[in-house]
C-alpha positions in Angstrom: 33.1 124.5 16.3 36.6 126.2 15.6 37.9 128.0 17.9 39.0 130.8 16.0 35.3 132.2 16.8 34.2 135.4 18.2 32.2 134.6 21.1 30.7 136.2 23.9 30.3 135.1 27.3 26.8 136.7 29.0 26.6 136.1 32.4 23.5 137.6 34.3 23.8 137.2 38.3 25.0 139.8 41.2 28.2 141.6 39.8 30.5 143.7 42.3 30.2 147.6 41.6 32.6 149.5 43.5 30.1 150.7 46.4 27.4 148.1 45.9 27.7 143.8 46.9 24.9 142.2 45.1 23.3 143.4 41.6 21.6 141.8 38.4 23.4 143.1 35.6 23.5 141.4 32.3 28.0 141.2 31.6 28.5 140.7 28.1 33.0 139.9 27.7 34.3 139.6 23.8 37.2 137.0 23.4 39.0 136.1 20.6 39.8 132.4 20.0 37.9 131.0 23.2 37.2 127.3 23.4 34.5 125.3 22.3 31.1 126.9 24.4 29.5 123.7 25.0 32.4 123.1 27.6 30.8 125.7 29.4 27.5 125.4 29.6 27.1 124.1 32.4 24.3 126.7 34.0 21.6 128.3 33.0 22.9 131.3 34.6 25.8 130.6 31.8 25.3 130.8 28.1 27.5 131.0 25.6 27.0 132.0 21.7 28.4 133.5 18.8 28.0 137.0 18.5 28.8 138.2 14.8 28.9 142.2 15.6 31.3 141.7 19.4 31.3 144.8 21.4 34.5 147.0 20.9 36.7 147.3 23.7 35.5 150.5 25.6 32.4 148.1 26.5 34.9 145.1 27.4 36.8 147.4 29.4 33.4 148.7 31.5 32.8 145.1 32.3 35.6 143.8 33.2 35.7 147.5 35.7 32.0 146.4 36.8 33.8 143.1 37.7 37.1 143.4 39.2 36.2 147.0 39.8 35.2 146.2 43.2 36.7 146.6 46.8 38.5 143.6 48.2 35.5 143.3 50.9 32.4 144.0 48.5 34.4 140.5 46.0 34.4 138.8 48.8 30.5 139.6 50.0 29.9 138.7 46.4 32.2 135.5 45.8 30.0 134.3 49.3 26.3 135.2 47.4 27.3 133.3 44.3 27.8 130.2 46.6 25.0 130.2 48.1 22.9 130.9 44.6 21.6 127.7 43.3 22.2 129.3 39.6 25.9 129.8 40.2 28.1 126.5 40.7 31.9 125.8 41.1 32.6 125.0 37.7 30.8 127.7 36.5 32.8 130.4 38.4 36.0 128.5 37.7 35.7 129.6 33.8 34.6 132.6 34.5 37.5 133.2 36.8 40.0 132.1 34.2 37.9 133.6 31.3 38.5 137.4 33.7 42.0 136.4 33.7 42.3 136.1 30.2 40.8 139.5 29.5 42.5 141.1 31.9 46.1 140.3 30.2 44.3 141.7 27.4 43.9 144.8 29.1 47.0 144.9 30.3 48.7 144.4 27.3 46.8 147.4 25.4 48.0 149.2 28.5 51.0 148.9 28.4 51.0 149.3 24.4 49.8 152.9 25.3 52.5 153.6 28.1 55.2 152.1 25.2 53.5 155.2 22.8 53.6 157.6 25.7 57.1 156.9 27.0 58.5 157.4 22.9 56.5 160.3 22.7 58.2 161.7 25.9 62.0 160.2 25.1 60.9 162.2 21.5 59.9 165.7 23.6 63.0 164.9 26.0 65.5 164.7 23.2 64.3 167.8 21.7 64.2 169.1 25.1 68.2 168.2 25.5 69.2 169.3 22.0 67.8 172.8 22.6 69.5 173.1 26.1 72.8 172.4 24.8 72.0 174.5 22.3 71.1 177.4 24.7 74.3 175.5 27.0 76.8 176.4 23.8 75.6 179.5 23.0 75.7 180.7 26.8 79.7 179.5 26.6 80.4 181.3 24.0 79.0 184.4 25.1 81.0 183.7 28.7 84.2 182.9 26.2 83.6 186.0 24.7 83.8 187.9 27.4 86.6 186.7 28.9 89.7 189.3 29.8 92.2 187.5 28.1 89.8 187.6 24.8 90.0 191.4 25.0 94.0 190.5 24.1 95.4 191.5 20.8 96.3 187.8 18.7 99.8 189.1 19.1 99.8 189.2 22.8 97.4 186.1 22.9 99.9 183.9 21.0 102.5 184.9 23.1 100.8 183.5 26.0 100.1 180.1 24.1 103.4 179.9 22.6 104.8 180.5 26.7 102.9 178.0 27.7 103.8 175.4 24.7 107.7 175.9 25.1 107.6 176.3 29.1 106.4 172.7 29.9 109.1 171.1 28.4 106.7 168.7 26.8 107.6 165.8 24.8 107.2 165.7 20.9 103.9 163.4 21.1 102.3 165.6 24.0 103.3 168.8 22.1 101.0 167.7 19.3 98.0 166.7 21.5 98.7 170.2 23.3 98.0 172.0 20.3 94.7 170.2 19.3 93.2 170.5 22.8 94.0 174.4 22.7 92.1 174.7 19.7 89.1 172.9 20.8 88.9 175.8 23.5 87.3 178.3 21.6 87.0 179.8 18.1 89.1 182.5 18.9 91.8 180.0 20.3 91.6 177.6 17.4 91.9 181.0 15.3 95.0 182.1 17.4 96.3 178.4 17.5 96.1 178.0 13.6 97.9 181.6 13.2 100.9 181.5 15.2 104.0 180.2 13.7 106.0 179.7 16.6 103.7 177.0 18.0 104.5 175.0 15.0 108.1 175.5 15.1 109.4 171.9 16.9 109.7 169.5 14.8 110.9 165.8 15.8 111.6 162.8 14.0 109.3 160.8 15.8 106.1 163.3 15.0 104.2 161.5 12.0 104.4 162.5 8.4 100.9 164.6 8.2 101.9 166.7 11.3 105.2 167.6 10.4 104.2 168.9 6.5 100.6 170.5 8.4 103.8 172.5 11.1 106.1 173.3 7.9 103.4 175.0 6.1 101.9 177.0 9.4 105.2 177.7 10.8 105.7 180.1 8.0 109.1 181.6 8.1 110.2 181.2 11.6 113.1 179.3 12.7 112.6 175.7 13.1 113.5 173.7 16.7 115.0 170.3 14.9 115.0 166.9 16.8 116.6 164.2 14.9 116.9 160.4 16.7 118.5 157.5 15.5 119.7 154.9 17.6 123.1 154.1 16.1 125.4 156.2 13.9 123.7 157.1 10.4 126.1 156.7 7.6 123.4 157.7 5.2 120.3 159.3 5.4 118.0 155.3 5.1 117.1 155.8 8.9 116.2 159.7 8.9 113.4 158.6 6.1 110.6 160.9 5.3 111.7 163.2 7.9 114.9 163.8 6.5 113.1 164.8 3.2 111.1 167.3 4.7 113.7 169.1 7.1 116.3 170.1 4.7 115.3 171.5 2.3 114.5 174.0 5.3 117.6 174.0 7.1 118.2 177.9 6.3 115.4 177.8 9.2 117.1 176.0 11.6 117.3 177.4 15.0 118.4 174.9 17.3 119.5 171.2 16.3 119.8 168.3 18.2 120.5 164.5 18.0 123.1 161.5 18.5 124.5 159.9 15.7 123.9 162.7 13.4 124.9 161.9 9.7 127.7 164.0 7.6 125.0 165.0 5.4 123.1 166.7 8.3 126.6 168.0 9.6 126.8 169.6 6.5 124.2 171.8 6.4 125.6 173.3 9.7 128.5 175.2 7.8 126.6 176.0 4.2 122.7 176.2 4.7 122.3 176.5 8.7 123.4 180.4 9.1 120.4 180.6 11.6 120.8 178.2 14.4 121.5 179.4 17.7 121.7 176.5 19.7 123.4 173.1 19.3 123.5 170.1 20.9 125.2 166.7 19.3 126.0 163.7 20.7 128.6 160.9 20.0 130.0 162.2 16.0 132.7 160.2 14.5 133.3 163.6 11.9 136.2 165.3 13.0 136.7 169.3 13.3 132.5 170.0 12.3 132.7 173.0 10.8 130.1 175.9 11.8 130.0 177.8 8.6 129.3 181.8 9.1 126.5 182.9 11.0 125.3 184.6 14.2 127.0 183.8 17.5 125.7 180.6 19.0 123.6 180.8 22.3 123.9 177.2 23.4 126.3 174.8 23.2 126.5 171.3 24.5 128.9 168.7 23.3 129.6 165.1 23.9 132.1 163.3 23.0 132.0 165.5 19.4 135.0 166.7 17.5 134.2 170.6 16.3 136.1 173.5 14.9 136.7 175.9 18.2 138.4 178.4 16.8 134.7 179.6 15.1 133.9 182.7 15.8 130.6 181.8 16.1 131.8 180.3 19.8 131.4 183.4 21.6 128.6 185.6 23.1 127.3 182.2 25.1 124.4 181.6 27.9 125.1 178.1 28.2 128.2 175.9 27.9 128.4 172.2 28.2 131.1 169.9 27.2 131.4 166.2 28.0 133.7 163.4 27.4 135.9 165.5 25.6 138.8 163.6 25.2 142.3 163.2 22.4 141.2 165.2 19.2 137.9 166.0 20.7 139.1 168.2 22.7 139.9 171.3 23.2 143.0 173.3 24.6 143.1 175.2 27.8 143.1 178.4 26.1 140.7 177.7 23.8 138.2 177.4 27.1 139.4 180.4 28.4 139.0 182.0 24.8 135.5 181.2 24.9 135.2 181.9 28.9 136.2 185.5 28.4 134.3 186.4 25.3 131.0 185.1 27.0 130.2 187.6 29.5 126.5 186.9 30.2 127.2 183.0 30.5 124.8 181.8 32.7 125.5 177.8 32.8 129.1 176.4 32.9 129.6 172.6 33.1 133.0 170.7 32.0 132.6 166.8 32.8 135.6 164.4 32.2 137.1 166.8 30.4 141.1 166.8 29.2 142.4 169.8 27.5 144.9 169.7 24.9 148.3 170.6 26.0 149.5 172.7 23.0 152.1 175.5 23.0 149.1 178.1 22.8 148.7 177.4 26.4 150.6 179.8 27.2 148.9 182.2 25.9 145.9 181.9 28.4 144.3 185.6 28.7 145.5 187.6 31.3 143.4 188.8 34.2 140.2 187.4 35.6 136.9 185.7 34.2 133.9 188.0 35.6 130.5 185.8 35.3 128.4 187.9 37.2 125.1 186.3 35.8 126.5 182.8 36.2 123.8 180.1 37.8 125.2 177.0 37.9 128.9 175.6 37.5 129.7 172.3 37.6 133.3 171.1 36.8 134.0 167.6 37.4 136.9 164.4 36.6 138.7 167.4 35.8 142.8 166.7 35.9 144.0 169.3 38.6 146.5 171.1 37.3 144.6 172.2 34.5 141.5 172.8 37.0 143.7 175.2 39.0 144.6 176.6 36.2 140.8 177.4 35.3 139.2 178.2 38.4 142.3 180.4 39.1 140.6 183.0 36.3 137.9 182.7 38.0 136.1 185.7 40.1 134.4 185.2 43.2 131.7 184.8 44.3 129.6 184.1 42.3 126.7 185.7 43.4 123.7 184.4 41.4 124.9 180.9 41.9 122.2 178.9 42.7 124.1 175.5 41.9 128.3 174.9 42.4 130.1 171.6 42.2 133.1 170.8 41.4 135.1 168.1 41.7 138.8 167.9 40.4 141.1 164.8 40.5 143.7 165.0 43.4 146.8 163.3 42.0 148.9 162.1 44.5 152.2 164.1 44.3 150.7 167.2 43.3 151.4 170.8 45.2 148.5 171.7 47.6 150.3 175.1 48.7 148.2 176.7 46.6 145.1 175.6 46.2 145.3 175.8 49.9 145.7 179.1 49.7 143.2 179.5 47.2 140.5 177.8 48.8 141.1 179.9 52.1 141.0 183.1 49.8 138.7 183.7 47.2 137.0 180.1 47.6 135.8 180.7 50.8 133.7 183.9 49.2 131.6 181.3 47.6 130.9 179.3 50.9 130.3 182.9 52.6 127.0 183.6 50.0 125.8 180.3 51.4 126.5 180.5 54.8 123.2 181.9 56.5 120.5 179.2 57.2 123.1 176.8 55.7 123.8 173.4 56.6 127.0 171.0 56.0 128.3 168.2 54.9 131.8 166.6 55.0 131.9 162.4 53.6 135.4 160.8 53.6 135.4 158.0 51.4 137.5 155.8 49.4 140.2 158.2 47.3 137.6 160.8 47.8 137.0 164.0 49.9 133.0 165.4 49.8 131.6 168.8 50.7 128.0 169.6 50.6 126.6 173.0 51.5 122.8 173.1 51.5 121.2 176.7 52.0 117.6 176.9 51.9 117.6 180.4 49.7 120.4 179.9 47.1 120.8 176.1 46.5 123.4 173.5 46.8 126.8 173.9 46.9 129.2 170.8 46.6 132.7 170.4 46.4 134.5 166.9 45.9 138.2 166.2 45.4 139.2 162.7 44.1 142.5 161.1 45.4 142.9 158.6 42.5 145.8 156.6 43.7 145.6 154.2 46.2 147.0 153.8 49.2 148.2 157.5 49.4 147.0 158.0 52.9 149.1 161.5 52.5 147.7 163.0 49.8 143.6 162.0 51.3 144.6 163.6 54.6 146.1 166.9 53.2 143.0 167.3 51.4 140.3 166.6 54.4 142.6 169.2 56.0 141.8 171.7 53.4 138.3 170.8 53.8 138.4 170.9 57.4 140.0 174.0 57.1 137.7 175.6 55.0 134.3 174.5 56.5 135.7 175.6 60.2 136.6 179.2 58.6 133.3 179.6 56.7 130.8 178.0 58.0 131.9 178.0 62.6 128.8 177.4 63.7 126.9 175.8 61.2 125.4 172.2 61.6 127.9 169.4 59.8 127.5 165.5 59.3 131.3 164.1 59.3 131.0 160.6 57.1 134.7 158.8 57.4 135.2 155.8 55.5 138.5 155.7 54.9 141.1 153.3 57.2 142.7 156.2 58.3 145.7 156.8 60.8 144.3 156.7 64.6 143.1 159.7 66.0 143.3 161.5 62.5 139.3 161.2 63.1 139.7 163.1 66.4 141.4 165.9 65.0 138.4 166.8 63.1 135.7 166.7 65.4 137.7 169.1 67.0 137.8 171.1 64.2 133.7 170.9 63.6 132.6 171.1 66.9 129.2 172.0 66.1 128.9 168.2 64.1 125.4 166.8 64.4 126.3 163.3 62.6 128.9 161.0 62.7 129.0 158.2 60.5 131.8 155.6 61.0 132.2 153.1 57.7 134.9 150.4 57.2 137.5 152.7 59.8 140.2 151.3 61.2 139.9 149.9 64.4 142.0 151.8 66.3 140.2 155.2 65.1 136.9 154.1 65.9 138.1 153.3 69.6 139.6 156.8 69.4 136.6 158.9 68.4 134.4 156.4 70.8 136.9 157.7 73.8 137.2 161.3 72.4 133.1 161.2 72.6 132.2 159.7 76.0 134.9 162.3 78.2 134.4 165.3 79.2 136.9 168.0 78.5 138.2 171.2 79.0 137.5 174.8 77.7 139.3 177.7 78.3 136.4 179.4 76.7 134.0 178.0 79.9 136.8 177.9 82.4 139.7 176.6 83.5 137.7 174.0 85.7 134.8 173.6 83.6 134.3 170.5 81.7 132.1 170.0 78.6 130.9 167.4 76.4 132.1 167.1 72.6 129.9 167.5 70.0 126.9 168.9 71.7 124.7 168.9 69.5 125.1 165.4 67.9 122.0 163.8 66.8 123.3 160.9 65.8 125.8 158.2 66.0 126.3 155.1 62.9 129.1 153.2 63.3 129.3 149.7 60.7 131.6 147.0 61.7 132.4 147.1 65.4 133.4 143.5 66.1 136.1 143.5 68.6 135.7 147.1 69.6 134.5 148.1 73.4 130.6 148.1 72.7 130.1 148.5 76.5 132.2 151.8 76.8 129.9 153.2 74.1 126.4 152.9 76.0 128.4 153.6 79.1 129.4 156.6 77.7 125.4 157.3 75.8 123.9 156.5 79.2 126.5 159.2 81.2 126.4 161.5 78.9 122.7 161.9 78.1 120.5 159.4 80.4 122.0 160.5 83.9 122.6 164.0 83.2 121.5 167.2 85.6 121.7 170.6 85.1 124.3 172.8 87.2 122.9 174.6 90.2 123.4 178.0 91.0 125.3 178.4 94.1 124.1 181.8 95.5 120.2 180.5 94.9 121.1 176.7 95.0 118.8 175.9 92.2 119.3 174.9 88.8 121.4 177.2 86.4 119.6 180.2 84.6 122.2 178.8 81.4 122.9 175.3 81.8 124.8 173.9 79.4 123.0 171.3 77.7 123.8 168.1 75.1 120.5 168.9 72.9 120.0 165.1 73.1 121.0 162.2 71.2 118.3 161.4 68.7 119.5 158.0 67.3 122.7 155.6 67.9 123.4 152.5 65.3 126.0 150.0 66.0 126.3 146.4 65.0 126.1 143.8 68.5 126.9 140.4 68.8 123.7 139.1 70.5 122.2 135.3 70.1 124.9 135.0 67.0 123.0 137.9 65.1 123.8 141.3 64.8 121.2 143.9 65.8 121.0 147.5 65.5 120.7 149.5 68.8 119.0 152.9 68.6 118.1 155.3 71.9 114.3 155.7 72.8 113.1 158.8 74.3 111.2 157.7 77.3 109.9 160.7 78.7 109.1 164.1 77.8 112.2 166.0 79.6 114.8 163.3 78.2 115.8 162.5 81.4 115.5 159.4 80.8 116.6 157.5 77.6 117.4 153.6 76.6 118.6 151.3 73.8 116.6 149.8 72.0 117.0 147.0 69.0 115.0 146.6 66.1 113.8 143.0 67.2 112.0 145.0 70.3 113.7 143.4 73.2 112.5 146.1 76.1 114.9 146.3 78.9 114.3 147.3 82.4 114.6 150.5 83.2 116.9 149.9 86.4 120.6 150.3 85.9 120.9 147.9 83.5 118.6 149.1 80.9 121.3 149.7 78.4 121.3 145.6 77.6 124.2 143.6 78.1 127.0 143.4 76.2 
């Protein structure tokens, strides 16, 4: 017999209700490609035959409930009856057993073919269910977007803010493009204010692609035109500008503001015969000699390196910002020509002349009379500047400058030249400037090799730095007269502001001396490559007492009380020992003064505000180590030396180490 039949297996003996433990109910089970019956017939209580018309499955399902259906307890009462019941035997339950299995996967399987329909029925509702809230989701923003306050904005006064907040980010070519798409995925009305303002699409750079530029000529309109060209070498024709080059000038009556290296005399051209617009210019590195500017407005910026142009343009005047650079032979200018410029640029707000050498020419002479008023002036910087040429500017000069949030300058001392008057100049007007910086300010004097350094650091108006360059060597001279200047200067200005004295410069001995005396209120001394016998000099100037007619004819004080800290490089063969003598006297053992009518301590003692850190170089185990003071108690009373490698000392009287 195949096995493809449809048979049914009857079984009629005590079947498991839920509730009951022994019934006689006559089980009928369909199955599909069951095995040959006669291997089951092995009982009469078993019988198995072909049934042409099997049962659907609702009557499969009720048997199969009728016999698993059952508690756990009431299959077990009944798995113990058909044991005992002489019509049941093993094999008999065995198939049956395997036969519920079978029919159960069945089951199972149509179950879970129904959960599969159920759960794509839901995932269908819950998709529809999703698409309609963001539906609802993006209606809802739009109708917040509508109602925003800066929606109730004109489009004029709306692109104004976009356009601010485009140019004011100072964002790179690439990000300026992926700015603008991102602002019109906002909102219709800022894709509609994005897409109708030309002066968003008014930058234009040669590394933008092809698409984007055409897309910001055509939407830019008429509006001037912000023009980047880059090329990394000179261009003697227009083979590396490419497509951009094709695009841009046929618009250069548009240009605004161009700026590149390396620009090409084709480009260079359009500056004096099709660029009457541009108001801002900044080349870099031009072999083309005398550029010529061509008619137009007056220029607004202009910054210059190491380019050759025509300065006698009228077009050089009515400036905000001025910067020239490596301006040297033919490049650059003559003195007057600066001061030309200087005087006929009122509202210039930046200044900066870098390595800058006029031309001596007899129109020198003819410098304008008077002083150069800059009252809007932000930042000046004037540095490698010869000096006579830098007196002869800074002479014109006005102080102070009282919107000056930035000043440095830095002239080249020549050895040989004549200090009287800059002397006098920096003790005049000079000091003006330092005056403006003076409150909340702090100091900075640095001595190094061939050069003299002032800082001034005030928390409300900026920096303000000052460097002279003694570019000769060996003119010990020259270096001092100008750290007297300095010293004379700071100690006028600035009396009781906070200074750090840097000195590394060999030096005559006790030229060091003289100016801590002049800046008593130093906080920082650093000693670098000094001559020996200074370094023994400022160590002895620092660890005595001495007088002050301003305490008293008897009363001693410490230098430099408030000195935080102490570096001094290269000590080898100097008295280590006589410094932490000195550190341990002056700050470990000391007491306040008593009061002799209450014999108690002093209602004003005079103080050291306590040395914060000391660095010097010790021979110790053939390595050198640096030794810095720890605070080991609260009132200060108490304070050692310490090396980086951790070596704790005793705190008897020798906790300063050996030497």
């Amino acid at each position: 017999m195949s096995s493809d039949l449809d048979v049914t297996w009857s079984y009629v003996g005590p079947i498991p209700f839920r509730g009951h433990n022994s019934s006689r109910v006559k089980t009928s089970i369909p199955l599909r490609g069951a095995p040959h019956p006669s291997s089951f017939y092995n009982s009469e209580g078993i019988e198995a035959k072909r049934d042409l018309n099997p049962p659907d499955l609702e009557v499969v399902q009720n048997a199969l409930s009728s016999l698993i259906g059952g508690t756990k307890a009431a299959n077990q009462d009944y798995l113990s009856n058909t044991e005992e019941d002489p019509a049941f035997d093993r094999d008999a339950k065995g198939r049956l057993s395997e036969l519920i299995k079978v029919a159960c996967q069945a089951l199972i399987r149509e179950a879970d073919i129904e959960s599969c329909d159920q759960r794509l029925q839901h995932d269908v509702e819950a998709a529809e269910y999703r698409q309609k809230r963001d539906n609802q989701l993006a209606d809802t923003r739009y109708r917040q977007n509508a109602l925003l306050p800066i929606h109730q904005f004109p489009v004029e006064l709306f692109s104004n803010v976009l356009t601010f907040v485009v140019q004011g980010k100072n964002l790179q070519y690439y990000e300026i493009e992926h700015m603008l798409r991102q602002l019109a995925r906002v909102a219709h009305h800022w894709k509609y204010a994005v897409l109708s303002t030309p002066q968003l699409w008014a930058y234009l750079h040669q590394g933008m692609s092809s698409a984007f530029i055409r897309i910001s000529l055509h939407r830019s309109k008429t509006v001037p035109l912000d023009v980047f060209f880059y090329t990394d070498s000179y261009a003697h024709d227009m083979s590396q500008l490419g497509t951009f080059a094709e695009s841009i000038l046929p618009h250069s009556h548009r240009w605004r503001s161009l700026d590149g290296p390396y620009l090409a005399p084709r480009i260079l051209e359009k500056l004096a015969s099709h660029a009457p617009a541009f108001r801002h210019l900044r080349l870099v590195r031009s072999p083309v000699q005398g550029i010529q500017l061509g008619e137009g407005p007056h220029l607004q910026t202009l910054d210059l390196t190491s380019v050759s142009l025509s300065w006698d343009s009228n077009r050089i005047s009515q400036l905000y910002q001025l910067s020239l650079t490596d301006l040297k032979g033919q490049h650059a200018p003559s003195l007057s020509q600066i001061m030309h410029i200087l005087t006929n640029s009122p509202k210039l707000e930046s200044l900066k002349l870098t390595y800058l050498e006029p031309l001596d020419t007899p129109t020198d002479g003819h410098i304008p009379v008077g002083n150069v008023d800059l009252p809007n002036l932000q930042s000046l910087e004037i540095s490698e500047l010869a000096w006579d040429p830098y007196n002869r500017l800074m002479g014109r000069f006005q102080f102070p400058f009282v919107a000056c949030k930035k000043l440095r300058l830095e002239p080249i001392w020549r050895a040989g030249s004549d200090v009287s008057d800059t002397i006098d100049y920096l003790a005049g007007g000079f000091v003006q400037q330092v005056n403006c910086f003076a409150e909340n300010a702090s100091a900075s004097i640095s001595f190094e090799l061939h050069t003299v350094k002032l800082h001034v650091d005030c928390p409300s108006k900026g920096r303000f730095d000052l460097r002279m360059i003694v570019k000769q060597e060996g003119c010990v001279e020259a270096y001092n007269d100008a750290v007297i200047t300095l010293a004379q200067l700071v100690s006028s200005a600035l009396p009781d502001t906070p200074l750090v004295l840097y000195s590394t410069y060999n030096t005559h001995p006790g030229f060091s001396v003289d100016l801590l005396m002049r800046f008593p209120s130093t906080t920082e001394i650093v000693l670098h490559r000094g001559g020996g016998c200074d370094i023994q000099s400022v160590v002895q100037f620092l660890g005595h007492q001495h007088s002050n007619e301003s305490v008293g004819d008897n009363d001693l004080a410490w230098p430099c009380p408030k000195l935080k800290k102490l570096d001094i490089c290269e000590l080898s063969g100097h008295p280590v020992g006589d410094i932490r003598g000195w550190v341990k006297e002056r700050w470990v053992k000391w007491k306040p003064p008593t009061n002799a009518a209450t014999d108690g301590p002093s209602e004003t003692p005079v103080k050291p505000d306590g040395l914060v850190e000391v660095s010097m170089p010790m021979k110790k185990s053939g390595r050198t180590e640096m030794w810095r003071p720890v605070q080991r108690t609260q009132n200060r009373k108490r304070v050692a030396l310490r090396p980086k490698a951790r070596v704790v000392y005793d705190d008897g009287e020798d906790d300063m180490g050996e030497d």
